[in-house]
C-alpha positions as CSV (number, residue, x, y, z in Angstrom):
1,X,30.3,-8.1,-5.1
2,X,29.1,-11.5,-4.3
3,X,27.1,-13.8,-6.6
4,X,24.1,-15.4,-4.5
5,X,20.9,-16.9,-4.9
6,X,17.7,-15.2,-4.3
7,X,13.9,-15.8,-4.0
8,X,11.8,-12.5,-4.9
9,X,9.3,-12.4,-2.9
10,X,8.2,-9.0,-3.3
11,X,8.4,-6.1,-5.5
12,X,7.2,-2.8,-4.6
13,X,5.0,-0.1,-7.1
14,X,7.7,2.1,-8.5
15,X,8.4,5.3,-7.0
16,X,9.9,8.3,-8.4
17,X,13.0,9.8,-6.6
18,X,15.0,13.2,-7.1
19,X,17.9,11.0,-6.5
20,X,17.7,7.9,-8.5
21,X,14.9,8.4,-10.5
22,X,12.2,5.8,-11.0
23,X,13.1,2.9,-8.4
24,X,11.8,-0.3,-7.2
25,X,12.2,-1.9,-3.6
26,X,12.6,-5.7,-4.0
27,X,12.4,-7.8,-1.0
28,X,13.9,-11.3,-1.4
29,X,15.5,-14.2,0.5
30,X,19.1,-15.2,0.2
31,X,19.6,-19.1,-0.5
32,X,22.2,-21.6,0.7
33,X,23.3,-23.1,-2.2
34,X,21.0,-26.1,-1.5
35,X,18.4,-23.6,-1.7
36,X,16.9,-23.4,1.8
37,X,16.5,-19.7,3.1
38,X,19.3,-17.7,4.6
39,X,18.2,-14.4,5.7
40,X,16.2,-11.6,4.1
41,X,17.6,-8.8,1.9
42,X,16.1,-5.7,0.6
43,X,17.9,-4.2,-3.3
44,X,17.2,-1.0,-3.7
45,X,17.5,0.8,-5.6
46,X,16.7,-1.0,-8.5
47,X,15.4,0.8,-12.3
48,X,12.9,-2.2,-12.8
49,X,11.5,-1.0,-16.2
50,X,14.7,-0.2,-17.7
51,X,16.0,-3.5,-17.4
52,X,16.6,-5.6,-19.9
53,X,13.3,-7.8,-20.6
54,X,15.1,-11.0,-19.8
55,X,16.1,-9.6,-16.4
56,X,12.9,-8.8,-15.2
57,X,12.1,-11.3,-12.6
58,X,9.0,-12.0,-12.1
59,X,8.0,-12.2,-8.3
60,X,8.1,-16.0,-6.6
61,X,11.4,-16.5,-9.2
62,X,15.0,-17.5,-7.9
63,X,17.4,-15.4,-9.4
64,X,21.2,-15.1,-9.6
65,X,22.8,-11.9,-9.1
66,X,26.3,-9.8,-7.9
67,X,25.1,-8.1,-4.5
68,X,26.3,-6.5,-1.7
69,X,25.8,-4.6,1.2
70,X,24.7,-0.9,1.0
71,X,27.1,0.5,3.5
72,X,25.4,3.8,3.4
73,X,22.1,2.4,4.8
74,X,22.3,1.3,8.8
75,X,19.6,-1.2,7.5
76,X,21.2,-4.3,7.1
77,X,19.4,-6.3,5.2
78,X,19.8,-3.5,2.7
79,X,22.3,-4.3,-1.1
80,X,22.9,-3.1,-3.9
81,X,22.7,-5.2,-7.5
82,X,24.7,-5.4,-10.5
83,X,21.7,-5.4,-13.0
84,X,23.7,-6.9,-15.4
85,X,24.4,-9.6,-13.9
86,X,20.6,-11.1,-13.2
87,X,19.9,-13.9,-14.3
88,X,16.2,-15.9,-13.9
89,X,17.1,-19.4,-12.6
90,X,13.4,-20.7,-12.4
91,X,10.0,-20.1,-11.2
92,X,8.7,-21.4,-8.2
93,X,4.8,-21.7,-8.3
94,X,1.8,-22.9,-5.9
95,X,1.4,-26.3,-6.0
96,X,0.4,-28.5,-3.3
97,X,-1.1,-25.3,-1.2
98,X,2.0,-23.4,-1.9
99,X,4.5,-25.3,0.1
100,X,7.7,-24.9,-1.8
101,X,7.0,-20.9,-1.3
102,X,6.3,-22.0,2.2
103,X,9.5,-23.7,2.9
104,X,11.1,-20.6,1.5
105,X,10.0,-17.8,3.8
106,X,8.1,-19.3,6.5
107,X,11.2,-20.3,8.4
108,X,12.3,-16.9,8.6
109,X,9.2,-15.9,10.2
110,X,8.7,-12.9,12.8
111,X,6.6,-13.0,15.7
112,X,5.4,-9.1,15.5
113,X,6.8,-5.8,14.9
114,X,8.2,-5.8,18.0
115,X,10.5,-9.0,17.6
116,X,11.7,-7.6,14.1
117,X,12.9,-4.1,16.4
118,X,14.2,-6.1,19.0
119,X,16.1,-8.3,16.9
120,X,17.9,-4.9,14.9
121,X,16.2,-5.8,11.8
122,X,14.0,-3.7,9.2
123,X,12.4,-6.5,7.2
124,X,10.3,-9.6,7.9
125,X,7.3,-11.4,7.0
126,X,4.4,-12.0,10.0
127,X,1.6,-13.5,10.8
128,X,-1.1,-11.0,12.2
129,X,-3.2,-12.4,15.3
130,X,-6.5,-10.0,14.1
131,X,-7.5,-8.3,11.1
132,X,-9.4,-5.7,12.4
133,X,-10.5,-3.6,9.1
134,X,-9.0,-3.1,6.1
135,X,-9.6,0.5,4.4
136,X,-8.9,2.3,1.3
137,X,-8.1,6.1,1.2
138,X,-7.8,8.7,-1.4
139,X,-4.0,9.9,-2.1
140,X,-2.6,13.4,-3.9
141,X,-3.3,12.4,-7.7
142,X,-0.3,14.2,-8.8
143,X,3.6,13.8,-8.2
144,X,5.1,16.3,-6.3
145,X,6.6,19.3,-8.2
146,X,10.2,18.0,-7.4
147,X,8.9,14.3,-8.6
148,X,7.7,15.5,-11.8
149,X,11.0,17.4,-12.9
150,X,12.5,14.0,-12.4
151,X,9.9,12.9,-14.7
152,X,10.3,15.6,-17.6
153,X,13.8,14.8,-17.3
154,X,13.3,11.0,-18.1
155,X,11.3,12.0,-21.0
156,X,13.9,14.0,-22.3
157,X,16.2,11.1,-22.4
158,X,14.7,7.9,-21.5
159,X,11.3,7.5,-23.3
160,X,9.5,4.7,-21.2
161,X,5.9,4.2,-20.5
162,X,4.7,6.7,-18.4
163,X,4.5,5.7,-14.4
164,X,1.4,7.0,-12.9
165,X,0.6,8.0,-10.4
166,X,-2.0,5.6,-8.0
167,X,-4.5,8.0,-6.1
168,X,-5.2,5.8,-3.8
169,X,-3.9,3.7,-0.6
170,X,-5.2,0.3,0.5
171,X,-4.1,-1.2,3.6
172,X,-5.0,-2.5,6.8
173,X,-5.7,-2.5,10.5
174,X,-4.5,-5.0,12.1
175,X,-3.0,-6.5,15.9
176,X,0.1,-8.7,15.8
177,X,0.9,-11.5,17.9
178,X,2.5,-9.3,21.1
179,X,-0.9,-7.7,21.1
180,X,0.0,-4.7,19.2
181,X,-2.2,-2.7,17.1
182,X,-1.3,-1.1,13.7
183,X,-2.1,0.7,10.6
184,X,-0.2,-0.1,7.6
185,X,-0.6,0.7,4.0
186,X,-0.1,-1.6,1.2
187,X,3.3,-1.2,-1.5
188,X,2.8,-4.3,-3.2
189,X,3.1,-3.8,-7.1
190,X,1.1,-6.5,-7.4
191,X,-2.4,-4.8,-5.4
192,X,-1.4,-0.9,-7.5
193,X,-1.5,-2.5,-10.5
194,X,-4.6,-4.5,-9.9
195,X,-6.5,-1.7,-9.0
196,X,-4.7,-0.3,-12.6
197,X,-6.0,-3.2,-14.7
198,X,-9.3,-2.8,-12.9
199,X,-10.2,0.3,-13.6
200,X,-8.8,0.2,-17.5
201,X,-11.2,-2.6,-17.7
202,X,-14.2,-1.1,-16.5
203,X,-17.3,-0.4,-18.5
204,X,-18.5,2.6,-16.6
205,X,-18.7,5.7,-18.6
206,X,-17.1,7.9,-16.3
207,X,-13.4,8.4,-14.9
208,X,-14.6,8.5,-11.7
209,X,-17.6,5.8,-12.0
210,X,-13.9,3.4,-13.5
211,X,-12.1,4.3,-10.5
212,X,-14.9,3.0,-8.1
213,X,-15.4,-0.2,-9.7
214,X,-11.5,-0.4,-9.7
215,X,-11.9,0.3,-6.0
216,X,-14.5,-2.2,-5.0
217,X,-12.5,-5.0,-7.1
218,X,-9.7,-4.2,-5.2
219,X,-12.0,-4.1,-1.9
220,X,-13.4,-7.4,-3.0
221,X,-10.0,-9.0,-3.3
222,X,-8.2,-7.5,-0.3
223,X,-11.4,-8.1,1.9
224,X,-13.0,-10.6,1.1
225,X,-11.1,-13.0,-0.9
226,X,-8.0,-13.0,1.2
227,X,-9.8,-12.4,4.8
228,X,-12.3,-15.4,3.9
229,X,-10.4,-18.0,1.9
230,X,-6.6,-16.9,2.7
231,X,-3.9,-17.9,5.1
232,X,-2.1,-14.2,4.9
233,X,0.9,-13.3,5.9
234,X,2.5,-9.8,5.8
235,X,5.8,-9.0,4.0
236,X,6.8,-6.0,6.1
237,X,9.6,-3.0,5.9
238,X,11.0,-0.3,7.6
239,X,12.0,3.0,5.6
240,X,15.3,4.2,5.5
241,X,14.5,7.6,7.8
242,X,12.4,5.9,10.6
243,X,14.9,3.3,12.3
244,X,12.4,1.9,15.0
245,X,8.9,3.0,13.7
246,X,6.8,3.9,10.2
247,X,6.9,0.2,9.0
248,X,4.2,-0.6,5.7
249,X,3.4,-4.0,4.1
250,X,5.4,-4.3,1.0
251,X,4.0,-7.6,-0.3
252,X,1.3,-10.1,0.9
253,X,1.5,-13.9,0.9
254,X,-1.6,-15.5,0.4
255,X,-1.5,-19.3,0.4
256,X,-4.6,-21.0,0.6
257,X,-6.5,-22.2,3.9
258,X,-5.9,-25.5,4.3
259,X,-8.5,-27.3,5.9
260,X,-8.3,-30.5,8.8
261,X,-9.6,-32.8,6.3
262,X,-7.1,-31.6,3.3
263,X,-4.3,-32.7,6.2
264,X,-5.6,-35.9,7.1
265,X,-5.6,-36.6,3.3
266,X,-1.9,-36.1,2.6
């Protein structure tokens, strides 16, 4: 294994797997070691909540970490991580519209879907030409049968907080810049467990009446905050069984619109 720098730029909502248990995509950039961006890279798998607390990066943090290459997925922006060998180097935040962030990932920028197949890669960030709608759509509420032994098991042996299950999927339509049309579904941690805090916050007196103010919250952010005052960017990803197609947004990058007259000022 190789020690490298990278930027976490995404994490996705944990999922439960007959194989590894509860795991976490991260999607990152690999750093020079002057700290300008490299290429992507995907870790996975990754037990996220059974690390130790000081190696839980947050997302937007540079961390240092033993990686290499998973040679058992064709993916090649795909690694494994020594967990015990993370280590949080700093934060980087939003200042000044984002740019730092900006310098990070924007360089390694995608034209479309199509330009991250042609180019024999699975992971990218773009810049959609047209939001056409975004939508929200009711899931299964429960884990599969198979997911839940895996869950009974982990009980057994590894009390943690109990991972729930999100019943529902937000996401978007969208056309990229070669004209193509899609229909992905959000991953990002960071929406699920809005939608989480949402609805545990909400005064409604019902389950259901929570889960709809959780929804429109979630509505209100994905639609209208980030449509009107946003400059988004998708962080996009292939899964492992679908080599050319079934691509979903695995994080959002969100700086702010910035304006002619906030240019002219700086």
């Amino acid at each position: 294994m190789e020690t490298q720098k990278i930027l976490i730029a995404t994490k996705t909502y944990p999922s439960i797997s007959t194989k590894y248990r509860e795991t976490v995509c991260t999607a990152g950039v690999i750093l020079d070691e002057e700290e300008k961006p490299l290429k992507w890279v995907r870790i996975y798998p990754i037990r996220f909540r059974q690390l130790d607390f000081d190696r839980r990066y947050p997302r937007w943090s540079i961390i240092s970490a033993k990686i290499e290459r998973d040679e058992k997925d064709y993916r090649l922006e795909s690694f494994r991580i020594d967990d015990e060998s993370i280590e949080v180097v700093k934060k980087i935040g939003t200042s000044n519209n984002w740019s730092e962030r900006k310098k990070l990932i924007l360089p390694l920028q995608f034209r479309s879907i199509r330009d991250i197949q042609n180019q024999d890669k699975s992971l990218g960030i773009i810049k959609p030409r047209t939001i056409k709608k975004y939508f929200c759509e009711e899931t299964t509420r429960e884990w599969s049968s198979k997911q839940q032994g895996v869950i009974d098991q982990l009980d057994l042996f590894e009390p943690t907080i109990e991972l729930e299950k999100i019943p529902y999927k937000f996401g978007y339509n969208f056309i990229d810049e070669d004209g193509d049309e899609h229909r992905y579904s959000i991953s990002d941690w960071e929406i699920k467990e809005l939608y989480r805090k949402c609805r545990d916050k909400s005064q409604s007196l019902t389950p259901l009446a929570k889960e709809h103010d959780a929804i429109e919250k979630v509505r209100q952010k994905l639609e209208v905050e980030f449509l009107g005052n946003k400059d988004l960017y998708f962080i996009v990803g292939n899964l492992k069984n679908y080599k050319k197609s079934n691509f979903m947004i695995i994080g959002l990058f969100y700086p702010p619109i910035v304006s002619h007259t906030q240019l002219t000022l700086f």
